[in-house]
Every structure is written in structure tokens, then in C-alpha cells.
Legacy VTK file of the C-alpha trace (Angstrom):
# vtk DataFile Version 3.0
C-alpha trace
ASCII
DATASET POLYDATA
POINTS 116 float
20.425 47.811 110.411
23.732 49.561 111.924
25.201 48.902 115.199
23.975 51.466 117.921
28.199 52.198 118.684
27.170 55.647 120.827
29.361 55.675 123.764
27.387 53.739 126.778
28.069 51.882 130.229
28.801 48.581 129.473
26.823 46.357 131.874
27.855 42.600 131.692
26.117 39.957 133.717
26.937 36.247 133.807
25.114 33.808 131.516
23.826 32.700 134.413
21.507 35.556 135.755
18.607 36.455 134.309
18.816 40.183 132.602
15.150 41.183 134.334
17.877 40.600 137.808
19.505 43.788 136.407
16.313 45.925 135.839
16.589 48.571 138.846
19.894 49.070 137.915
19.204 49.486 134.180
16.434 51.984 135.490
18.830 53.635 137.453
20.768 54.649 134.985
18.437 55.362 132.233
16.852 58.216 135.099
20.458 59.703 134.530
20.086 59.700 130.929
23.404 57.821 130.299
23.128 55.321 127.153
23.926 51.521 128.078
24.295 48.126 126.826
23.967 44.868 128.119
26.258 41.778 127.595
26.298 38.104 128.448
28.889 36.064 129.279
30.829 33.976 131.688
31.537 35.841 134.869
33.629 34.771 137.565
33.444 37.511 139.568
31.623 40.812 139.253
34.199 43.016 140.049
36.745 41.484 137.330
33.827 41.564 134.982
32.432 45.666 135.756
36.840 46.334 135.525
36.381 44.474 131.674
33.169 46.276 130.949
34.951 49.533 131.930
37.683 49.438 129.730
35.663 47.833 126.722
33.174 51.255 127.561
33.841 54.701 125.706
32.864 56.384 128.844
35.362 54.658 131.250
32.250 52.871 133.737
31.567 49.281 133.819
29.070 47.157 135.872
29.753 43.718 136.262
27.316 41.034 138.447
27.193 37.398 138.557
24.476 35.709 141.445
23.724 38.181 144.048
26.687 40.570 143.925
26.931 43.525 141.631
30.012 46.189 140.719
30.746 49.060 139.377
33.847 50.766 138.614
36.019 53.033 135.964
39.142 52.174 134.168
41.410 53.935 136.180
41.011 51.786 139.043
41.848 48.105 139.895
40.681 45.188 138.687
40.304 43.590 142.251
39.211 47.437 143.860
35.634 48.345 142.478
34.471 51.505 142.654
30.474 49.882 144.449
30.136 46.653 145.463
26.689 45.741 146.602
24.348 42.655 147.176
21.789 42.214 143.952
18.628 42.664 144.634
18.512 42.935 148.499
16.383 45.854 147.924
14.741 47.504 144.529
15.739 51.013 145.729
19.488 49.862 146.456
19.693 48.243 142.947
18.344 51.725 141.351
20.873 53.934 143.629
23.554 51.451 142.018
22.921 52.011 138.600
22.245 55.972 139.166
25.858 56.129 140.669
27.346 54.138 138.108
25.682 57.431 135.377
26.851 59.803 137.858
30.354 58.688 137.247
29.975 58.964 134.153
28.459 62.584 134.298
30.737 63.468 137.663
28.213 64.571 140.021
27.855 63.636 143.450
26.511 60.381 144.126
23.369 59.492 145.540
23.511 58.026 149.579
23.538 54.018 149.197
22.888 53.479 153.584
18.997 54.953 153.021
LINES 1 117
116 0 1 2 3 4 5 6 7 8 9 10 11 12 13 14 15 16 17 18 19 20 21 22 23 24 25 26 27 28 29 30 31 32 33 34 35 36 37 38 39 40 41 42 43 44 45 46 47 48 49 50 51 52 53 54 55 56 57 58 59 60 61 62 63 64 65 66 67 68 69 70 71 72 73 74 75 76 77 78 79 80 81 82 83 84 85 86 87 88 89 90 91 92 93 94 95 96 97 98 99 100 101 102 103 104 105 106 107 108 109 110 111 112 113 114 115
């Protein structure tokens, strides 16, 4: 069986957190329609880790979380200056919002409000 290699959003959570921790934000970006795959390994901090996943992505967008923090952010910007950073899983709808921005970047439309 091949590789599925289509261009996606690299999401990469620490070894440490569970992957169901991710699943509004997986959701959110599935509603966009934007492929994405999930990696494991050992995360330091989220925002380093999204920057990695961004770069390692065909389409530029990374998310990165390790505990209760979670980040997203392209490969044009800094390592240490994410794009989001949130709290994980403070609230289901904030977690979805998260993972539909991180598609949005990817498909350049507006973002959707993260304060409601």
C-alpha cells in the first residue's frame, strides 16, 4: 500500500498527549476540506513544533501542541512567533475554530472569530 504523500497540514503533538486531545481541531479542519496528517513525537514546545510541522508541510501550515497549549503557524513566520496560540481543550468550540483557521490559511480566507 503507497504512502498517502497529497499535500496536507502537518499536525504534530507530543508523545505525550493523547491524539483523541486533538479531535476538535482535526474536525476543524476536515469542515474546511484541507487534507492532514498527524505525527508523534517529542515536543518541547508547541510553537517550535507547529514552526517544524510547517515547513515539513507542502502547504506551508503547521500545528504543533504538547499538554494544554496548541499552535499554529506558516513557514514564513518565526519559530518563536506563531501565527494562534491557544489553551487545548478549554472549550470544544475553541479547539474546532483552531483547526478551521489553521485550513483557512491554507485556503486564504478570512478567519473565523476565536473571542465567541
Amino acid at each position: 500500500m503507497a504512502v498517502d504523500e497529497r499535500p496536507a497540514i502537518i499536525v504534530t503533538r507530543d508523545e505525550g498527549l493523547a491524539e483523541a486531545a486533538l479531535a476538535e481541531v482535526l474536525y476543524g479542519i476536515e469542515e474546511e476540506g484541507i487534507p492532514f496528517r498527524v505525527t508523534t513525537a517529542s515536543v518541547t514546545d508547541a510553537a517550535e513544533a507547529a514552526h517544524t510541522a510547517a515547513l515539513a508541510s507542502q502547504l506551508g501550515v503547521g500545528v504543533g501542541a504538547r499538554g494544554t497549549v496548541i499552535a499554529v503557524t506558516t513557514e514564513k513566520l518565526p519559530a518563536d512567533k506563531p501565527y494562534i496560540t491557544q489553551k487545548l481543550n478549554a472549550r470544544r468550540e475553541l479547539d474546532r475554530t483552531v483547526g478551521a483557521n489553521a485550513a483557512r490559511l491554507v485556503k486564504r480566507s478570512p478567519l473565523r472569530d476565536m473571542e465567541n
